[in-house]
N, C-alpha and C positions, 0 to 999 in steps of 0.2 A: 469566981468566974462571973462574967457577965453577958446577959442574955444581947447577942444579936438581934439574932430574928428566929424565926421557925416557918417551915414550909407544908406544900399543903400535905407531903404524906408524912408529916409527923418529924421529921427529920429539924431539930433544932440545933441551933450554931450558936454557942458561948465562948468569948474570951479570956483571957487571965489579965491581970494586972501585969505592968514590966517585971521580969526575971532577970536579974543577974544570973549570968551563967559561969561557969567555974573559968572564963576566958575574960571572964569585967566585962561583956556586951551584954547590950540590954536584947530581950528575949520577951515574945509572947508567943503564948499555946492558943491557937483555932481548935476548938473541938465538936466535931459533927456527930449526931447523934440521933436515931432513929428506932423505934419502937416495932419489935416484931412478936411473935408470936413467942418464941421463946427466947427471947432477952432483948438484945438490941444489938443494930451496925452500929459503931462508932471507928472513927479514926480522927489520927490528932496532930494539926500542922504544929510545924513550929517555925518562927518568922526570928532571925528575915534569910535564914537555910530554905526555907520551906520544906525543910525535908518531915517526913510521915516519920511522927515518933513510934506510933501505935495503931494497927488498925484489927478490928472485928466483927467479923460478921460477913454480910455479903453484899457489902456494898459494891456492884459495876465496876468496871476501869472505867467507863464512862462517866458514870458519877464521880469518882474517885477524880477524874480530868476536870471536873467543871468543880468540883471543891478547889484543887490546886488553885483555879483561876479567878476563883474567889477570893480565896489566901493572897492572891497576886496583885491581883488590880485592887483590893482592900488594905494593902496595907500599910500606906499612910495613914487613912483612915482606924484602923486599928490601934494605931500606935498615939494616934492623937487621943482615941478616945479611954485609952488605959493609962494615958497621964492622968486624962477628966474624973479618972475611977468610974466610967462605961460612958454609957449613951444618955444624953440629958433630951427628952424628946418632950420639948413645952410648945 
């Protein structure tokens, strides 16, 4: 996985490199990820379905909305930077 970014309440966003999927399309996992008291939210896009493989915790529909759109308008971006093997930030 590779580190996007992270936000201010903790909440961090890593990618995977492309996945082959059992269909021969290439595939990547967005996964969010946030720090609570007793464990952590996480939920985990998968591109370019966008659909939620996995979610935990108590992450908002709202939040849970502004990830999708994240995953959404990101991901070209995404897919560019898991040919690169992540984000090259010089």
């Amino acid at each position: 996985m590779h580190q996007f970014c992270k936000y201010y309440d903790g909440t961090e966003v890593v990618f995977s490199d492309i996945i082959i999927n059992e269909q021969g399309e290439e595939t990547i996992q967005i996964h969010f990820e946030r720090p609570i008291e007793k464990g952590s939210d996480s939920i985990r896009f998968e591109l370019p379905s966008y659909k939620i493989l996995y979610k935990e915790g108590e992450y908002t529909e709202e939040e849970i909305e502004l990830f999708k759109t994240i995953v959404e308008r990101g991901a070209p971006s995404f897919y560019r930077w898991a040919r690169q093997g992540g984000i090259n930030i010089a």
